[in-house]
C-alpha positions in Angstrom: 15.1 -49.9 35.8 12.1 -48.5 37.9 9.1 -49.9 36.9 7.5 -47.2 35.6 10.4 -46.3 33.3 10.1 -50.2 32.0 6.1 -49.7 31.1 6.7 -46.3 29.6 6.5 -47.8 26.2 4.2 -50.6 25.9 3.4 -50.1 22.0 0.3 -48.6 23.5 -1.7 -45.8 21.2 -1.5 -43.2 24.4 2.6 -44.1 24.9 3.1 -43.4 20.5 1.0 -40.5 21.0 3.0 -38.7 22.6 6.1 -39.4 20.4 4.2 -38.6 17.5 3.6 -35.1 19.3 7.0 -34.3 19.9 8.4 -35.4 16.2 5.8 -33.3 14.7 7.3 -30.9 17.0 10.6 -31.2 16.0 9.3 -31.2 12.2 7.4 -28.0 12.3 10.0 -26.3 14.3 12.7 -27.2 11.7 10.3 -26.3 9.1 9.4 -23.0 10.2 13.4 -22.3 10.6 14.2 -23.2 7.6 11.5 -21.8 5.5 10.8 -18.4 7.5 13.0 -17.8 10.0 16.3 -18.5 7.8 15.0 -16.6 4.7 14.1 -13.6 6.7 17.7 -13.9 8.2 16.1 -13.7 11.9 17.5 -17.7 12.4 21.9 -17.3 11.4 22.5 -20.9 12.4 20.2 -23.5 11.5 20.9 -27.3 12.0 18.0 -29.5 10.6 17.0 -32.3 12.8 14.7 -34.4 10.4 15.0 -37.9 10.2 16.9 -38.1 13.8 14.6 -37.1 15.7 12.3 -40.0 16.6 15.2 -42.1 17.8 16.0 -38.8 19.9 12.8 -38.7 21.0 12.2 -42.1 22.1 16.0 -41.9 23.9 15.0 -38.6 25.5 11.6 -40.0 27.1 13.9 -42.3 28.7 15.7 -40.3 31.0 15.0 -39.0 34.4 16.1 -36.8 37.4 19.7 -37.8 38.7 20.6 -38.6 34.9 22.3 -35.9 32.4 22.4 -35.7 28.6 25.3 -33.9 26.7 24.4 -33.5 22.7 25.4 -31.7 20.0 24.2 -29.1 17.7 21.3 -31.7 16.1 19.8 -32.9 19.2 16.8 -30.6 19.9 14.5 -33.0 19.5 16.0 -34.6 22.7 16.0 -31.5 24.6 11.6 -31.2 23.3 11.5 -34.9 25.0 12.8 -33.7 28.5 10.4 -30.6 28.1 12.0 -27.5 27.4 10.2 -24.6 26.7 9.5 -24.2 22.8 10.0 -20.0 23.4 13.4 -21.2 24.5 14.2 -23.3 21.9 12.8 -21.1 19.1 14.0 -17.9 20.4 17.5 -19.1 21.1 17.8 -19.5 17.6 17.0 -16.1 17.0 19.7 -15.1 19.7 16.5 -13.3 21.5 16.3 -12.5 25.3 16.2 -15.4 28.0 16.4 -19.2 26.7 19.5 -21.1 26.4 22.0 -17.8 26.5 20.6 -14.8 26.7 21.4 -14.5 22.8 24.9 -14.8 23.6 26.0 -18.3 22.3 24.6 -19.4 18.8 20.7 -21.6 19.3 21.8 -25.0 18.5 24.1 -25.0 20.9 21.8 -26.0 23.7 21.8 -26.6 27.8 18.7 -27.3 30.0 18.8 -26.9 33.7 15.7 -29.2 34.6 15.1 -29.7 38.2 13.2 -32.8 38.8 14.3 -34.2 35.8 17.4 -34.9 33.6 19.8 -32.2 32.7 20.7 -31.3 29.2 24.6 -30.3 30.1 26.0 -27.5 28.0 26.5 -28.3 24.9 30.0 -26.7 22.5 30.3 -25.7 19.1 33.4 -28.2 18.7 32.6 -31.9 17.7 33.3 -34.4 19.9 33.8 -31.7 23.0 31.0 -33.3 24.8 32.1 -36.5 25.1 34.5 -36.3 28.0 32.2 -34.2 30.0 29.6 -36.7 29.9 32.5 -39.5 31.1 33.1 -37.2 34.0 29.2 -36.7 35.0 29.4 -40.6 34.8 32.0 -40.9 37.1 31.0 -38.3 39.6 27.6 -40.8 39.6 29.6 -43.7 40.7 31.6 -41.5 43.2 28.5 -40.2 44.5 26.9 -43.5 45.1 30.0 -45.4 46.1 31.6 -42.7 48.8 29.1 -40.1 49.4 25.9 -42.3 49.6 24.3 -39.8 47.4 21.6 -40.0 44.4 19.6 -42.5 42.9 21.4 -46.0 42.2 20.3 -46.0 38.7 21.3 -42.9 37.2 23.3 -42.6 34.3 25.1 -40.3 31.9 24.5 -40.0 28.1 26.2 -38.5 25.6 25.2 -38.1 21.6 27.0 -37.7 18.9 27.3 -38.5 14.5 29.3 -40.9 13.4 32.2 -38.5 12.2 32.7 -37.5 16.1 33.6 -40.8 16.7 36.6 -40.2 14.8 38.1 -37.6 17.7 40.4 -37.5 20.3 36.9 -37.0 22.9 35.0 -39.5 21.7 38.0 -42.1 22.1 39.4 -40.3 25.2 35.6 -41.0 26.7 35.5 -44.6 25.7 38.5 -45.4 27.3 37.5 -43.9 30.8 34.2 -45.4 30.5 35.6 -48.8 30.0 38.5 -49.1 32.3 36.7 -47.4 35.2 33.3 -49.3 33.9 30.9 -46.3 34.3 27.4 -45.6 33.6 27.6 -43.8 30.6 25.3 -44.3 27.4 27.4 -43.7 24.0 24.8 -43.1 21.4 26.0 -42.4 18.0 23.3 -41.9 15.6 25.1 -42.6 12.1 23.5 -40.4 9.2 26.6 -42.0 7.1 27.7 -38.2 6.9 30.5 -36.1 8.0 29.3 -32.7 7.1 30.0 -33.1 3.6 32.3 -36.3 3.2 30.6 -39.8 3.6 31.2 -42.1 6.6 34.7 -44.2 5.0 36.2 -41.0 5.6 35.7 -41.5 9.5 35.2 -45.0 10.0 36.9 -48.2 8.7 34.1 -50.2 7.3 31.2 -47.1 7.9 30.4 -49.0 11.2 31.8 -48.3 14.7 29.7 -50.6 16.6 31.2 -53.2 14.4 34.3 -51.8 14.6 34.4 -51.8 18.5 32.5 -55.3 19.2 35.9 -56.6 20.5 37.0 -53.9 22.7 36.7 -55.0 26.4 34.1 -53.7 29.3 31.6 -51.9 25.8 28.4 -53.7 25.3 26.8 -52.7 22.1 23.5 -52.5 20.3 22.9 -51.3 16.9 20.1 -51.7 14.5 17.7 -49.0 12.4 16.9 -46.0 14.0 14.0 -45.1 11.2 11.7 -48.4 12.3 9.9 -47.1 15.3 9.6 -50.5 16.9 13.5 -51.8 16.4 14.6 -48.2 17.9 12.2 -48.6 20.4 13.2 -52.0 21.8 16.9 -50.6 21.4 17.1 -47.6 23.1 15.3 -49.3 26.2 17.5 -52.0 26.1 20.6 -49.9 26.4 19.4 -47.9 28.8 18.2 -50.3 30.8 21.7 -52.2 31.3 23.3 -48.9 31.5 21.0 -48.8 34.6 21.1 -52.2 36.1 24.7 -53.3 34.9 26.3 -49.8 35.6 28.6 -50.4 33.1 29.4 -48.7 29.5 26.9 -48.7 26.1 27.2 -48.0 23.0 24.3 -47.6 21.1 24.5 -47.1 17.4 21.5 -46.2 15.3 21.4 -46.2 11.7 19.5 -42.5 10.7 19.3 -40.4 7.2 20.0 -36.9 7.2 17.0 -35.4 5.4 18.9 -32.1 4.9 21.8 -30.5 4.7 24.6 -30.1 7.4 22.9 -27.0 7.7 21.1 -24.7 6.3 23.3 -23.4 4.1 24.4 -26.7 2.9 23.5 -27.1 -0.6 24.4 -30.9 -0.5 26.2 -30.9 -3.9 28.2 -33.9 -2.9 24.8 -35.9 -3.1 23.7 -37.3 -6.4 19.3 -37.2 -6.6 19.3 -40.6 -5.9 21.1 -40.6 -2.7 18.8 -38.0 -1.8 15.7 -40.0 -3.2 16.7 -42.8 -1.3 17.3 -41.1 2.5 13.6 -39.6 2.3 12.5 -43.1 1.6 14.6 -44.0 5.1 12.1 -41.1 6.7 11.5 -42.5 10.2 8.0 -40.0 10.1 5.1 -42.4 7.7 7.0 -45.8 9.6 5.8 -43.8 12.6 2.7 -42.9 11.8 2.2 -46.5 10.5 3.1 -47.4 14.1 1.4 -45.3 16.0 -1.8 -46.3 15.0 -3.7 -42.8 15.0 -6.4 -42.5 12.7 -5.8 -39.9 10.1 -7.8 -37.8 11.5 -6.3 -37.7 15.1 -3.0 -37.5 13.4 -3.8 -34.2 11.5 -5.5 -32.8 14.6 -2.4 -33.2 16.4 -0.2 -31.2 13.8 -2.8 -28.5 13.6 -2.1 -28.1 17.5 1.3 -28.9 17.1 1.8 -26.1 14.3 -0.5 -23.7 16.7 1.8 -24.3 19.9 5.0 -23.5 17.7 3.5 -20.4 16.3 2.3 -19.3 19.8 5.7 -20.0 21.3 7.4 -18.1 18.1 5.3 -14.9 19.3 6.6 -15.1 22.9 9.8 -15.4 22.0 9.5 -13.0 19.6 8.3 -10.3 22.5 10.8 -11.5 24.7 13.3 -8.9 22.1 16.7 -8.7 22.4 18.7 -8.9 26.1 20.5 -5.3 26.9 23.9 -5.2 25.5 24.8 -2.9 28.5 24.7 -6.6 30.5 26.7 -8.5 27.8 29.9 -8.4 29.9 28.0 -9.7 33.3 28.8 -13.3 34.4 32.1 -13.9 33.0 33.2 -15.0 36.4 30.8 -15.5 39.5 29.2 -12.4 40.8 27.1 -13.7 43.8 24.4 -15.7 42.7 25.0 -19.4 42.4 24.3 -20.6 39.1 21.5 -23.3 38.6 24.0 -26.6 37.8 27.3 -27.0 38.7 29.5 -26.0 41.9 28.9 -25.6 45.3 31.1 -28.1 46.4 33.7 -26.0 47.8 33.3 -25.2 52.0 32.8 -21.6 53.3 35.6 -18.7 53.7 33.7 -18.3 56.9 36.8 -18.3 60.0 39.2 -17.6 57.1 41.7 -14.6 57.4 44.2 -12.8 55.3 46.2 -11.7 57.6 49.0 -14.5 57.6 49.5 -16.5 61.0 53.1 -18.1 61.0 54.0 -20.9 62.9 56.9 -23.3 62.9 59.6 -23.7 60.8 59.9 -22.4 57.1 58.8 -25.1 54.5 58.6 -25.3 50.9 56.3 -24.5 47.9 55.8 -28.2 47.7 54.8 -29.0 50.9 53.2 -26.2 51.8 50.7 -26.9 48.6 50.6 -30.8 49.9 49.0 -29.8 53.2 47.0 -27.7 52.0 45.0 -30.2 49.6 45.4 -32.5 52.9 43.8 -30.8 54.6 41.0 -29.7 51.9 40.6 -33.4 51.2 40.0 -34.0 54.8 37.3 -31.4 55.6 35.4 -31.5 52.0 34.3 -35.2 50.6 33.5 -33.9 47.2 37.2 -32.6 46.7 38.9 -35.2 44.0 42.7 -35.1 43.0 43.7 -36.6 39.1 45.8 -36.9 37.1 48.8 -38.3 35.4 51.3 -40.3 37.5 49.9 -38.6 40.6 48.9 -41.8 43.0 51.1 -44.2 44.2 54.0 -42.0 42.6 53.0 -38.7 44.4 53.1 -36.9 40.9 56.7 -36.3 38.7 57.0 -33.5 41.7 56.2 -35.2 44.6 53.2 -32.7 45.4 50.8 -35.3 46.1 53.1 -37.5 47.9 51.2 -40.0 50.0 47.9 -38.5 49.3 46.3 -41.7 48.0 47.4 -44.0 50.6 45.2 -41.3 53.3 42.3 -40.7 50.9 42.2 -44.1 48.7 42.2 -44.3 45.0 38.6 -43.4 44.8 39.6 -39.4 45.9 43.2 -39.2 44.6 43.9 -41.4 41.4 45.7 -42.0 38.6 44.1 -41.3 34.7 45.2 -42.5 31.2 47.2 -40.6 29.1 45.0 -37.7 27.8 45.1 -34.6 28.5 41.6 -33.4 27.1 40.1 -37.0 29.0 41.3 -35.1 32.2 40.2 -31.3 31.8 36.4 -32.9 30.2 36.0 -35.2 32.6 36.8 -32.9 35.4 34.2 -30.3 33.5 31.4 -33.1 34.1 32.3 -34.4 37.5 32.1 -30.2 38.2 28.8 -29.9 36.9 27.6 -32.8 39.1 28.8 -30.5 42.1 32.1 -32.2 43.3 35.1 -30.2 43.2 38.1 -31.0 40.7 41.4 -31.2 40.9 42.7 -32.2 37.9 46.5 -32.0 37.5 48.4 -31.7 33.8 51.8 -32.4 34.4 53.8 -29.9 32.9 52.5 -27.0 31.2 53.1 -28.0 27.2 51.4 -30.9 28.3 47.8 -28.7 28.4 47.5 -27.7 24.8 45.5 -31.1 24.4 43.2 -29.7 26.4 42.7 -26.7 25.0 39.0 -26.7 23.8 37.9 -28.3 27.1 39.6 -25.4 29.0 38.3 -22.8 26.9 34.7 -24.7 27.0 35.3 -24.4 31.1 36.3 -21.3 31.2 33.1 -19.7 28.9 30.2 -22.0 30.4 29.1 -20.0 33.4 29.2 -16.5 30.7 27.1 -18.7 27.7 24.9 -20.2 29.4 24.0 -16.7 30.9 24.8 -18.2 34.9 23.0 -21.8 34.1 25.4 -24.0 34.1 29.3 -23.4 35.9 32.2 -25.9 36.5 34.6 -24.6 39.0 37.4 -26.6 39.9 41.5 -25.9 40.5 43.2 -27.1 38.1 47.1 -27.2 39.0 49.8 -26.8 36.4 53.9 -27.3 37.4 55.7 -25.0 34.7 59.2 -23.0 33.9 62.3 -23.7 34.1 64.1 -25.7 37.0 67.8 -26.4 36.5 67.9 -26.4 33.1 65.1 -25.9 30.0 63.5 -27.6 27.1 60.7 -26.9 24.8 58.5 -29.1 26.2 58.6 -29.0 30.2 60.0 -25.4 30.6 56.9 -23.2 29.3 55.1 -20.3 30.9 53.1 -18.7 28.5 50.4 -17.9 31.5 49.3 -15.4 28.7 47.6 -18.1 26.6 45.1 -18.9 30.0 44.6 -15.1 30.9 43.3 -14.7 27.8 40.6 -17.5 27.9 37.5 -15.9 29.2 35.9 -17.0 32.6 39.2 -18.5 34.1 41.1 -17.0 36.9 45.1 -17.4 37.1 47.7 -17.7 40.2 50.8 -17.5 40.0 52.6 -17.7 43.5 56.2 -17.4 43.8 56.5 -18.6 47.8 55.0 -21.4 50.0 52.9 -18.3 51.6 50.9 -17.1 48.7 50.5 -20.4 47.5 48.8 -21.8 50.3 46.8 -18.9 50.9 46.1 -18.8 46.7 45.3 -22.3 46.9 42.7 -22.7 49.6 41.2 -19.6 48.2 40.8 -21.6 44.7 39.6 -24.5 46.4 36.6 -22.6 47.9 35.8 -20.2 45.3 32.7 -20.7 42.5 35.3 -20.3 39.3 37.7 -22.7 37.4 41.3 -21.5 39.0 44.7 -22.4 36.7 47.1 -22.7 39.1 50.5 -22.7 38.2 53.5 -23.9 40.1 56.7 -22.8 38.7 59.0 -25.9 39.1 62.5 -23.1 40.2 60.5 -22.4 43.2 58.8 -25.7 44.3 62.0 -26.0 46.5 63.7 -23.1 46.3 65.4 -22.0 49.8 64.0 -17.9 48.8 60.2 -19.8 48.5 60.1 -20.9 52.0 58.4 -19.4 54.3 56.6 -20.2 57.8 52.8 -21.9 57.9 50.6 -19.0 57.6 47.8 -20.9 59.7 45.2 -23.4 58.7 42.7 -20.7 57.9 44.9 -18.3 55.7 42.9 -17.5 52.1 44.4 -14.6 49.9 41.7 -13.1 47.3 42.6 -12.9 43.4 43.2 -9.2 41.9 45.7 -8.6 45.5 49.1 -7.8 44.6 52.2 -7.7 47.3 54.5 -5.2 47.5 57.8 -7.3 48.6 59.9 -4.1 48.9 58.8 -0.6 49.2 60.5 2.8 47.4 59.9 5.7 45.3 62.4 5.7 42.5 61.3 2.7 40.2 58.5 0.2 39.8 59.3 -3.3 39.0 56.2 -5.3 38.2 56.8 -9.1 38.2 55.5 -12.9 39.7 56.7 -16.3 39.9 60.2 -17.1 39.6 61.6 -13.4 38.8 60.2 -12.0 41.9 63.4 -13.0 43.5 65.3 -12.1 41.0 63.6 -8.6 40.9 64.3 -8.3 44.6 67.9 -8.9 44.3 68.3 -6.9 41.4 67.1 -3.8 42.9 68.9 -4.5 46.1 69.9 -1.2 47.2 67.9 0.9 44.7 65.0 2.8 46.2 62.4 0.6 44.3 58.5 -0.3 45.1 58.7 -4.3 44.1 55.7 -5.6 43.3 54.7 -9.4 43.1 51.2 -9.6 41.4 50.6 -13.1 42.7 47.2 -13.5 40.1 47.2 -12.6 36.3 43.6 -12.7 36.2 42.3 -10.8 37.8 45.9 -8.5 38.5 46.0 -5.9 40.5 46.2 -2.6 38.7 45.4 -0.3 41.2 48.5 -0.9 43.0 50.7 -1.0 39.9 49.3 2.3 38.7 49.3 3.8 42.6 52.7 2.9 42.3 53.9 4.3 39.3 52.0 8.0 39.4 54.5 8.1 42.5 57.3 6.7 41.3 57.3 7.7 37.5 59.1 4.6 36.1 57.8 1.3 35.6 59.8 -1.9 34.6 57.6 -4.8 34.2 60.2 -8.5 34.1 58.7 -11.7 33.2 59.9 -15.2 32.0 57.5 -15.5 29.4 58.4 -14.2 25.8 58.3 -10.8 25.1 56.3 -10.6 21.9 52.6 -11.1 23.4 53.3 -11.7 26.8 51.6 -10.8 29.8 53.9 -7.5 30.3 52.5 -5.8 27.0 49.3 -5.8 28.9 50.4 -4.2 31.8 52.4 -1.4 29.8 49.5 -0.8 27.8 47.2 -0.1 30.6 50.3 2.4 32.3 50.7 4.1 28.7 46.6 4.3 29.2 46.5 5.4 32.6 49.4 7.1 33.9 51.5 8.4 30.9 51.3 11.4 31.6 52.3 10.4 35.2 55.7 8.8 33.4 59.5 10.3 33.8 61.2 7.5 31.3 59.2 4.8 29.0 57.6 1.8 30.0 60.3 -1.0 29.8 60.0 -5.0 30.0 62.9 -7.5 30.9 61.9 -10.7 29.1 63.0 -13.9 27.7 63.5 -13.1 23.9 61.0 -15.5 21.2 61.8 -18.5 21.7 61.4 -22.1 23.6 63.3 -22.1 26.6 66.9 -23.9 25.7 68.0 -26.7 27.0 71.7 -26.3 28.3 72.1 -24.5 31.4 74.3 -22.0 30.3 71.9 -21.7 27.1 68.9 -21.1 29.4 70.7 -18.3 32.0 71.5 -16.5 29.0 67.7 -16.5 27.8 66.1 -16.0 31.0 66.1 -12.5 32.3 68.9 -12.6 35.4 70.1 -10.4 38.4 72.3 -8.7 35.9 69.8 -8.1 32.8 67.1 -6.9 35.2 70.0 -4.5 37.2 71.0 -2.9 33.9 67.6 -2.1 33.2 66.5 -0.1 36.5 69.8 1.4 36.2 69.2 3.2 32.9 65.4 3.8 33.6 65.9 5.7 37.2 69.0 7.4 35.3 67.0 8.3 32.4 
């Protein structure tokens, strides 16, 4: 530790004084909330901090620039000790103008940009979602230092959380990168013995996780009373400083009570008086004020100024009124200006082109996506390649093939089994400006990671252009030979329909390399999948397109051109579309990206042809094609000589059997019959 982060807490009056000022803080903002704000229904959410905030407090004064904090929906009094503004933190509540959202995301749910100082990372409404993040922020410290050279060599990564998030998959996902990879990351759990409503042998063995973990290898631990000022004190700077100097893993557990309710609509019935009695006796507040050693009268001047800067604050956010609904739909993806944390890490589309340049011989998907990350790798340093089985192995499809052995293990590694662990982790090492590439290996194999993605996918809009994690994250998925229900999945439907992410789907070594390099120097988070039929498919090859090809989402190809029938398809039916309306006079269209897609060519095409027939592998109840024939019947019915139609698998998980899954999919002959009775219609 630097050495003035050691004196910062001497036990001097002048060092307590200023913890005393932000409890009191804390206390009167929590008490206004709870006895205005929520009564007069201007505060909807309303998560009480009292009796965890000094240990928050003294844990917050600790950190410093180059370090980042994930919480949860109690740690405010953190976010007062790294000095965010109290018209933020009170008018975020109130979902008012400016602060954390905008007024978009609910107040307790908290991030702080804070240049020159430690950022508080975006914080999600599901427990134990901030866990892996903070793992990833850790790692991308050690990556920094170790291979870039870059930010202080004492910076570390915490992460906060109650004892009942220690009971998910994050929280365990998180410990296990931490300790295997031995990063600087601070667990602090600060245990009010409560899981909303349920006591702590409902989560933990023994109510004790520190106790519980004191033989798991690479953790050191410290735990002890986070209501006496002095223990927590010595604690907190304890852990942080080996977090600091040993760059390994801590756990920190601190005993807290849980003055009230969950929230504020908790009525604690599942508390008898006594247990009730007995927490306020645990109030961390008169030990401080014992240990402080203010005078009465210096104390009470300091919560008559404390009481006047919250009520000043309370005013400006108050003035601040709501943020224009008209602007409510702005920021879902970037629009131009960088947002304050996150990103950046991918190189310029400057001496790009879209026109395609071919050289050599035809190649497929799989190579063509191979050199491309090669040669991404190569020219950006903060590009990083993970995920299961894709090192020495090359992946289960051979994409990265050799990868590691060029870049080393620190750039293009291996992870353990867990599929949220690799989408969070990614999320943090994003925010600390590398670029991600995390892998899941087939596409079943993401619903793990489901709350990470969507927690990627609405950060930049939430956090009102704050905070942003691009990366690429690459999904293999479909069919290939034969089916099953758990490696054969498309439903690109369930990602198109998670705000803030953007979705390719090539269907030829072409598109994906152009796709790809696009991804890799955009500003979003990319899903990019890569249907297994056409990693090496002989229809999928096609020439290099030159090292500088980049396609832009939202661009559509039209593979063959007519005027009697639209087909409307991607992936693997593109080639099936083709060949079904071989010798039909029929515009086929590969849309390349789901999100964005390109409707102006679909509906350009359609007003001229009159029919549309939209084919996809994907199910037909909810799939990706309803969308597109809703916006036709929208748009161009009038323009239509026969209805909308769709060629689709029917409901169910792909079979397994070959001659099961040709029957299911939609082939040459399903698709043929269908233009045939639309143009005849």
């Amino acid at each position: 530790m630097a050495e003035a982060d050691a004196a910062r807490f001497t036990g001097s009056v002048a060092d307590w004084e200023r913890v005393v000022r932000l409890v009191l803080t804390s206390r009167e903002m929590d008490r206004l909330e709870e006895q205005e704000l929520v009564p007069q229904k201007k505060v909807l959410y309303q998560f009480s901090a009292r009796g965890h905030d000094m240990a928050q407090v003294l844990l917050g004064m600790q950190l410093k620039d180059g370090d980042a904090a994930c919480g949860y929906y109690r740690s405010r009094p953190m976010l007062l000790a790294l000095g965010v503004d109290l018209a933020d933190a009170l008018g975020s509540g109130m979902g008012l103008a400016g602060g954390y959202s905008d007024g978009r995301d609910i107040g307790v749910v908290f991030n702080y940009p804070n240049p020159g100082g430690a950022h508080a990372l975006p914080m999600c409404g599901g427990v134990g979602a901030q866990y892996t993040p903070a793992a990833g922020w850790a790692q991308a410290i050690k990556y920094k230092q170790d291979v870039l050279g870059d930010g202080p060599n004492d910076a570390i990564a915490l992460v906060l959380g109650g004892d009942a998030s220690a009971a998910t998959g994050g929280f365990w996902s998180a410990l296990t990168i931490a300790t295997t990879q031995q990063l600087p990351l601070l667990i602090y759990i600060e245990d009010n013995g409560y899981g909303i409503s349920v006591p702590s042998e409902y989560q933990t063995p023994g109510k004790d996780i520190a106790a519980n973990l004191a033989s798991f290898r690479g953790l050191t631990i410290f735990n002890g009373d986070g209501t006496e000022p002095e223990q927590a004190e010595k604690l907190i700077a304890e852990a942080v400083g080996h977090v600091r100097t040993k760059r390994s893993p801590v756990l920190l557990r601190l005993t807290v009570p849980r003055l009230e309710g969950h929230s504020a609509q908790d009525t604690q019935a599942y508390k008898t008086e006594q247990e009730i009695a007995d927490e306020w006796r645990r109030d961390p507040l008169p030990k401080l004020r014992a240990a402080s050693g203010l005078p009465d009268s210096h104390w009470e001047q300091i919560e008559r100024e404390v009481a006047g800067e919250v009520a000043a604050a309370l005013a400006r956010a108050e003035a601040r009124g709501t943020s224009d609904p008209a602007n409510v739909t702005s920021n879902v993806f970037f629009e131009g200006q960088r947002q304050q944390v996150g990103g950046g890490a991918g190189l310029s589309l400057d001496g790009t082109t879209d026109v395609p340049q071919p050289e050599g011989q035809r190649i497929n998907m799989v190579t063509a996506i191979r050199k491309t990350l090669d040669q991404e790798l190569d020219a950006n340093p903060r590009v990083l390649l993970f995920g299961e089985d894709i090192g020495p192995k090359g992946g289960v499809h051979a994409v990265t093939l050799g990868l590691q052995d060029k870049y080393g293990r620190e750039r293009v590694f291996d992870t353990s089994l867990n599929e949220e662990g690799i989408i969070g982790r990614a999320i943090g090492m994003a925010l600390a400006g590398l670029m991600p590439v995390p892998e899941i290996q087939f596409r079943k194999y993401s619903e793990p990671a489901t709350e990470q993605i969507h927690d990627c996918g609405t950060m930049r809009w939430r956090t009102a252009n704050r905070f942003a994690a691009p990366m690429v994250l690459r999904i293999p998925g479909g069919f290939f030979k034969c089916g099953d229900p758990w490696h054969s999945m498309t439903n690109e439907v369930e990602f198109v329909h998670n705000p803030g992410w953007k979705v390719a789907v090539p269907s030829n070594a072409e598109d994906a390399v152009g796709l790809l390099r696009g991804a890799l120097r955009g500003n979003d988070p990319v899903i990019f999948f890569e249907h297994r039929a056409m990693l090496d498919d002989s229809w999928a090859r096609r020439p290099w397109p030159g090292d500088g090809y980049v396609l832009d989402f939202g661009r559509a190809k039209k593979t063959r051109a007519g005027d009697a029938i639209t087909i409307v398809t991607w992936g693997a039916m593109v080639p099936r579309c083709e060949a079904a309306a071989d010798g039909v006079d029929a515009d086929v269209i590969d849309l390349r990206t789901l999100m964005p897609w390109d409707r102006e060519m679909v509906l350009d095409s359609v007003r001229r042809t009159r029919r549309c027939l939209i084919v996809h592998e994907d199910l037909r109840t909810g799939g990706f094609g309803a969308e597109i024939a809703a916006v036709v019947a929208d748009e161009a019915f009038l323009d239509l000589d026969a209805p909308v139609a769709r060629v689709t698998m029917p409901d169910i998980p792909s079979p397994h059997h070959p001659k099961l899954l040709e029957w299911a999919v939609p082939s040459v002959a399903d698709i043929k019959a269908e233009i045939d009775r639309l143009v005849g219609f």
